[in-house]
C-alpha positions as CSV (number, residue, x, y, z in Angstrom):
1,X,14.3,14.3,-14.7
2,X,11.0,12.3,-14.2
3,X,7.9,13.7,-15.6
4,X,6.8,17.1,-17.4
5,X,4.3,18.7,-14.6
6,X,1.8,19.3,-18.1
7,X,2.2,15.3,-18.6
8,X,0.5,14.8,-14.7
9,X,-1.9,17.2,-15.4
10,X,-3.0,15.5,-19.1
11,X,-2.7,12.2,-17.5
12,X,-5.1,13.1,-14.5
13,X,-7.7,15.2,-17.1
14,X,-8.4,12.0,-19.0
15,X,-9.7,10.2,-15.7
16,X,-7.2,7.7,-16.2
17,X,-8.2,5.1,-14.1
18,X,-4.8,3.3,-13.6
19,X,-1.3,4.5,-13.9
20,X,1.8,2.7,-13.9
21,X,4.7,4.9,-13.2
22,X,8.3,4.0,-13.2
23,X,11.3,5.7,-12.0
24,X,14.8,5.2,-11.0
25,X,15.5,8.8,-9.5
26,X,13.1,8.7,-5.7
27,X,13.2,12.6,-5.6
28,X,11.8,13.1,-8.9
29,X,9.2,10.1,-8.0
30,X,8.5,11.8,-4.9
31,X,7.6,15.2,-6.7
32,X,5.6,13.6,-9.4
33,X,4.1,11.3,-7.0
34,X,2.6,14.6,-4.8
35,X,1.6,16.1,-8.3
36,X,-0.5,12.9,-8.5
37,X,-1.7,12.9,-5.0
38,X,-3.0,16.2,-5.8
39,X,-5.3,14.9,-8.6
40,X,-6.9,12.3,-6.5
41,X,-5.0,9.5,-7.6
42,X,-3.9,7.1,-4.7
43,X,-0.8,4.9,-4.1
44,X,-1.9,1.1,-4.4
45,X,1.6,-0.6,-4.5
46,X,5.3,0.0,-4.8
47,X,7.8,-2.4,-5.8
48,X,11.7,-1.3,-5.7
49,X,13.4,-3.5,-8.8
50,X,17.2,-4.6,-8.9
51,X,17.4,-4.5,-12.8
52,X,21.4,-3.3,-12.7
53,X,22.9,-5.9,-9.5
54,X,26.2,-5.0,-8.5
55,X,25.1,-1.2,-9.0
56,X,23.8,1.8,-7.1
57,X,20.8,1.9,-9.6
58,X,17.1,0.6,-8.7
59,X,14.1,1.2,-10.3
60,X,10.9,1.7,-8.4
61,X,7.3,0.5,-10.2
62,X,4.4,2.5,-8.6
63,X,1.1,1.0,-9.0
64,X,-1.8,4.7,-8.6
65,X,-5.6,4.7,-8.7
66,X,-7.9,7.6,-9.4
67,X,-10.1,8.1,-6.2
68,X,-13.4,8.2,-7.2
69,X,-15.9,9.9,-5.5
């Protein structure tokens, strides 16, 4: 499901500075990723999480930062 488009666009209109997203689905992190790529922000880490062993599920904690000029 990941993230409303509008929800990008709010989050990148405040300037947020930092945002911590978190998914367990990589296309939908992928596509809201790119939205936030779009608005300047940059990738500063990505850590892939095992919370569910013996499972197919991960969870993926994406670190962005807003680019300032």
């Amino acid at each position: 499901m990941g993230l409303a488009k509008e929800t990008v666009n709010q989050v990148s209109a405040i300037g947020a500075a930092n945002v911590v997203y978190v998914s367990c689905d990589p296309s939908t992190l992928a596509r809201d990723l790119r939205t936030f790529l779009n608005h300047q922000y940059e990738i500063c880490s990505v850590h892939i999480l095992d919370l569910f062993p013996q499972t197919h599920h991960l969870e993926t904690v994406t670190r962005l930062r807003k680019v300032r000029p």
